[in-house]
C-alpha positions in Angstrom: -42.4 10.6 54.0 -40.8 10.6 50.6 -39.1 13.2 49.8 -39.1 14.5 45.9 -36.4 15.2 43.6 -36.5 18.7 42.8 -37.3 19.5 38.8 -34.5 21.5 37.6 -35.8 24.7 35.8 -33.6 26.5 33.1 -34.2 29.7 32.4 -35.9 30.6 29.6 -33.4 32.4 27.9 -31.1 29.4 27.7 -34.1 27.2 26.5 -34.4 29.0 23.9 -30.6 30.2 23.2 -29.3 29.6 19.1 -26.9 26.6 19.2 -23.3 27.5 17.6 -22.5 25.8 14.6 -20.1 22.7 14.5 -16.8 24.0 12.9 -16.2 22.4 9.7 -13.2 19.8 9.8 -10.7 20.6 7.9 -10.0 17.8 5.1 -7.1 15.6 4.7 -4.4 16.4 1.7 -4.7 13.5 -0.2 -0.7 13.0 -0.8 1.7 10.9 -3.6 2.1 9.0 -0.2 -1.7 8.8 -0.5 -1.9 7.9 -4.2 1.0 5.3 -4.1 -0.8 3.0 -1.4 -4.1 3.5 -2.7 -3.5 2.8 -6.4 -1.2 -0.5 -5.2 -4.5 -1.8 -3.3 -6.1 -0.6 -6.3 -4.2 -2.9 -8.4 -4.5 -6.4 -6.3 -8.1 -5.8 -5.7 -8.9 -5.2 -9.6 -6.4 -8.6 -10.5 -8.3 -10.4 -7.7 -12.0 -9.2 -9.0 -11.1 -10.3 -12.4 -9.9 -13.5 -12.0 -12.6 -14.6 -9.7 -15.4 -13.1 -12.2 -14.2 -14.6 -15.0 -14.2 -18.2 -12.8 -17.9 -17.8 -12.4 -19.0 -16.5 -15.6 -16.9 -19.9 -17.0 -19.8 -21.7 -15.4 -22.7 -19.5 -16.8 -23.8 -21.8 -19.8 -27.0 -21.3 -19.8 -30.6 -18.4 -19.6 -31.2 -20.3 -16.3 -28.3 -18.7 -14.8 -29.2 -15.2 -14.6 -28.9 -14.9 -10.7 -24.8 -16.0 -11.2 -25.0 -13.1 -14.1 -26.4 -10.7 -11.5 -23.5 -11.6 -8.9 -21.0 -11.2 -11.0 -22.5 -7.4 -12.3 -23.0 -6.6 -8.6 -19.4 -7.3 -7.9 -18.1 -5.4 -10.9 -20.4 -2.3 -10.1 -18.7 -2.7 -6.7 -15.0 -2.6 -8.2 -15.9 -0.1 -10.2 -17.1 2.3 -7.6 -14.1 2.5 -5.7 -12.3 3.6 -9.0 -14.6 6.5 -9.0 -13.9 7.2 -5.4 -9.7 6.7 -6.3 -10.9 9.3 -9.5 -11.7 11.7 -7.2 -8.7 11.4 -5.1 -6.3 11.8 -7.5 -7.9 15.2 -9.5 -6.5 17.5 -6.9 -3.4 16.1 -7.2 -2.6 15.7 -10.5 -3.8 19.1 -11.6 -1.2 20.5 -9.2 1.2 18.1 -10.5 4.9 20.0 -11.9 4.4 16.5 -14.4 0.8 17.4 -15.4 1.3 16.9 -19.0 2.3 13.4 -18.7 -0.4 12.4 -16.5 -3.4 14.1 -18.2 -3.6 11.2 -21.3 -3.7 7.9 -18.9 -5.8 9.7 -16.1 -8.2 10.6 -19.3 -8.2 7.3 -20.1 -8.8 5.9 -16.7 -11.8 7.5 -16.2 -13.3 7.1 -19.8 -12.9 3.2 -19.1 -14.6 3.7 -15.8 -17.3 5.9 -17.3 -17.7 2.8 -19.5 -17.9 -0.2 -17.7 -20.9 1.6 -15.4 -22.5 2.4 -18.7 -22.2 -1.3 -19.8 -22.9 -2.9 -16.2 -26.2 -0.9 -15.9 -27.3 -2.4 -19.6 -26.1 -5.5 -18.6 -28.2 -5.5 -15.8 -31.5 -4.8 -17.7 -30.6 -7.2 -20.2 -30.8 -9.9 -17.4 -34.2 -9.2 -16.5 -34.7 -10.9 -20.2 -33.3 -14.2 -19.3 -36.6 -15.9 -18.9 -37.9 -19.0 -19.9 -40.4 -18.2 -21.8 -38.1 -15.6 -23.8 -37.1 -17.2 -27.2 -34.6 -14.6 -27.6 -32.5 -15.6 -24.3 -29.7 -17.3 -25.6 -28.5 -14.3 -27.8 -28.9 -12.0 -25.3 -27.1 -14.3 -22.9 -24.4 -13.9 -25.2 -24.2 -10.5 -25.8 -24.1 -10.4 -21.9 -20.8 -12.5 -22.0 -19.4 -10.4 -24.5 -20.0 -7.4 -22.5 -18.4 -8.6 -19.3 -15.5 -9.7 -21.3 -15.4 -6.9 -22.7 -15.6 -5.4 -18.9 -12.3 -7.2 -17.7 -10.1 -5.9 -20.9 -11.2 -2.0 -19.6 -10.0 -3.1 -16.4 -7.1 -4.4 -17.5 -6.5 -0.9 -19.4 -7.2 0.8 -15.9 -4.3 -1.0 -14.2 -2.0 0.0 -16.9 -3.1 3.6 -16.3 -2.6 3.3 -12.7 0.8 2.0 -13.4 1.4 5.1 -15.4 -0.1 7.5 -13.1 2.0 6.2 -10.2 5.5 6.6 -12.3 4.2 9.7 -13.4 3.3 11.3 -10.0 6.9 10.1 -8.7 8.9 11.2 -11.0 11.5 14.4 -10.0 9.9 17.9 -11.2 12.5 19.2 -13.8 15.2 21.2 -12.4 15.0 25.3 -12.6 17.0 26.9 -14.5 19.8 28.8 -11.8 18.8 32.8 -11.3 21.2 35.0 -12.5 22.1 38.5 -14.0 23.1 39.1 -17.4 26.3 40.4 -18.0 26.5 44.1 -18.9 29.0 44.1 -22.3 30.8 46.7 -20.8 32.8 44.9 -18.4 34.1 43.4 -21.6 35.3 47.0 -23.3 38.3 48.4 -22.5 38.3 50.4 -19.8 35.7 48.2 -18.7 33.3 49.6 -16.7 33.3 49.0 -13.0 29.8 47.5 -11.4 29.8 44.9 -8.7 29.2 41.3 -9.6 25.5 40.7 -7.8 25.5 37.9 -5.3 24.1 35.6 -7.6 26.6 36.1 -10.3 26.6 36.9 -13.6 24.7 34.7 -16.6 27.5 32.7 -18.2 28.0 33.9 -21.7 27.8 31.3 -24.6 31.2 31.7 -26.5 30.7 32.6 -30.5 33.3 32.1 -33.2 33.6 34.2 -36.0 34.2 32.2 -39.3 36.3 33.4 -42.3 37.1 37.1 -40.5 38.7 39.1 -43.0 42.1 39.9 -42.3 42.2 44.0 -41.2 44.3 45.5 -44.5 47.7 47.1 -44.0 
């Protein structure tokens, strides 16, 4: 005799009961900690991308070799979206920045290059669907395609300098504030002088004046 498993049966009312929404995780700060190890990375993997590029576009002589063209754009639109990502990253932080007014020019300028070189790199990448045989006008656009990329690893030349800048710039001491104090009431300086406490976080300090050429009182 074979005895059966029992079906458990939940009640309808928890069948049917609203599930509770997932919190929402909080999100990480990113930090100058943050900023400083990302934009180093940053800065080997754009001197690596470059150099390698630039070794395989040295072998593009030719229409024929449109699939090393398309590599090379693929790994550039690759580089170049992780500079977006680091973009983003860096806006919170440099808008709360005490040294905001030193960083807004090269962070400008770092994403105008990166704004760019997608701009080029998704031209570029029509313009290779022209290398063809049968297309007379394939070796001019080959070389506007090299021009393009070469003008590609100048802009991300540019962006390493701007990172450079934006890392000094995030690091650097916010300016001192000036010291709180009180300003000196001019009648502790008449005679009788007044009598009011000294608050506990003194008096201003009082910038000593001269009188030139006083005028000697007559007798």
């Amino acid at each position: 005799m074979v005895i059966g498993i029992p079906l458990l049966v939940y009640p309808k009312v928890l069948q049917n009961s609203r599930q509770l929404p997932l919190p929402t995780p909080t999100p990480i700060p990113f930090t100058i900690q943050n900023a400083n190890a990302t934009i180093a990375i940053a800065d080997q993997q754009i001197q690596s991308t470059i150099t390698s590029t630039q070794t395989q576009l040295a072998t593009v002589t030719q229409a024929s070799d449109a699939s090393k063209l398309s590599a090379i754009i693929n790994t550039l639109s690759q580089e170049n979206t992780s500079l977006k990502t680091i973009s983003s990253q860096l806006t919170n932080l440099i808008d709360a920045s005490s040294n905001f007014a030193n960083l807004r020019i090269p962070f400008i300028n770092f994403n105008n290059d990166v704004t760019t070189i997608q701009t080029t790199l998704t031209a570029d990448t029509s313009l290779v669907q022209l290398l063809t045989p049968t297309n007379k006008n394939a070796p001019k656009t080959l070389d506007t395609i090299k021009a393009d990329l070469a003008n590609i690893f100048n802009s991300f030349t540019d962006i390493r300098q701007n990172l450079g800048v934006i890392k000094t710039q995030l690091n650097k001491a916010p300016p001192p504030s000036p010291t709180p104090c009180v300003q000196r009431p001019s009648c502790l300086d008449a005679h009788p002088a007044c009598k009011i406490a000294e608050p506990s976080i003194g008096w201003c300090t009082l910038t000593p004046t001269t009188t030139a050429n006083a005028t000697p009182s007559a007798k």
